[in-house]
C-alpha positions as CSV (number, residue, x, y, z in Angstrom):
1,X,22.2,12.2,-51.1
2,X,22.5,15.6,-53.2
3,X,19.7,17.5,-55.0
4,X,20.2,16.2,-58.9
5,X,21.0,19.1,-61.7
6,X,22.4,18.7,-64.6
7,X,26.1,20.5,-63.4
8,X,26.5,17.6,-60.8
9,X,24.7,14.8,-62.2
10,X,24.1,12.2,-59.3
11,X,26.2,9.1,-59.5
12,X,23.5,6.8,-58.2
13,X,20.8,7.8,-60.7
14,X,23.0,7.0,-63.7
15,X,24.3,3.7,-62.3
16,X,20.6,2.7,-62.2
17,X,20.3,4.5,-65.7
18,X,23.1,1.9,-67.0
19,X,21.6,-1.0,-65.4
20,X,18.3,-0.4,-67.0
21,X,20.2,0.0,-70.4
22,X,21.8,-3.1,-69.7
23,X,18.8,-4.8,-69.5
24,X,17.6,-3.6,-72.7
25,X,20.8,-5.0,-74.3
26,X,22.1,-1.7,-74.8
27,X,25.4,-2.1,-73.6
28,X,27.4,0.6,-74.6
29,X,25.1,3.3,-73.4
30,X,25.1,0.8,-70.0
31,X,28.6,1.7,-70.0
32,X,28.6,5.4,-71.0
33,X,26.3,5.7,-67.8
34,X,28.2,3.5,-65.4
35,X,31.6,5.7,-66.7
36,X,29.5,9.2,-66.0
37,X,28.5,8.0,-62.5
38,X,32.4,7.2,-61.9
39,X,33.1,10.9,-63.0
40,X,30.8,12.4,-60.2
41,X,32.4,10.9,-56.8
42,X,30.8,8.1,-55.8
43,X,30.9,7.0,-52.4
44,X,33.6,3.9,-52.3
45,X,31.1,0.7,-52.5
46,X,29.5,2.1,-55.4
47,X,32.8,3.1,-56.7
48,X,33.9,-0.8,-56.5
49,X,30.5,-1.8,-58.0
50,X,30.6,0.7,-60.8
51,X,34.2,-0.5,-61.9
52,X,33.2,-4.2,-62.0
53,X,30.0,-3.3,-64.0
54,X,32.3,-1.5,-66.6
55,X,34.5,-4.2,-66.9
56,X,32.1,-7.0,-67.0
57,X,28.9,-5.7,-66.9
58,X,25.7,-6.8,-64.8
59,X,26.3,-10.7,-64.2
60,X,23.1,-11.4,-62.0
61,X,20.4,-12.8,-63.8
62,X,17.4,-10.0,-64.5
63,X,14.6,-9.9,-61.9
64,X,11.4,-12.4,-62.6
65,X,8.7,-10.2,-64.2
66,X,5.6,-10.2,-61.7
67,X,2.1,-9.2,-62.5
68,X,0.7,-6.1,-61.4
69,X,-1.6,-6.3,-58.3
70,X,-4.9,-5.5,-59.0
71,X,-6.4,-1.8,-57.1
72,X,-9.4,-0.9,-56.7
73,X,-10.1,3.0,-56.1
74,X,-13.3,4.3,-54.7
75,X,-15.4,6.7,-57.8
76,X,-14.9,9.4,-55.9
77,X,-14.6,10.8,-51.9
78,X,-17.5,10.8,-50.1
79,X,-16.6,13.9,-48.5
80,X,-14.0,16.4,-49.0
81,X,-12.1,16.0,-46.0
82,X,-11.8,11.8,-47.2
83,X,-9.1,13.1,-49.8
């Protein structure tokens, strides 16, 4: 994968970018994002993917929403070198 800047925007980053749109029910900007990541190369599977996500958008059902797991973080290190 290539280093991201804004001259050569990466192609798998805005494909995730328009699936989260999607999800938000913003479609067009879905699209927008899906046609932008065409633009810059994609390798061919994601090239195949992107096309049918234009044309029909994201047909799979949106991930179950989980709850968070609980953490528990010490106060504080007991020792510098426990960092």
């Amino acid at each position: 994968m290539s280093d991201l800047s804004s001259s050569d925007p990466n192609p798998e980053v805005l494909d995730h970018l328009g699936d989260i749109y999607w999800r938000l029910n913003r479609h067009d900007d879905a699209k927008v994002q899906w046609r932008k990541a065409l633009d810059n190369r994609p390798e061919t599977p994601r090239r195949q993917q992107l096309m049918a996500k234009v044309a029909h958008g994201l047909t799979t059902p949106a991930p179950a929403h989980r709850a968070l797991p609980q953490v528990n973080l010490p106060q504080a290190p007991a020792e510098r070198g426990n960092t």
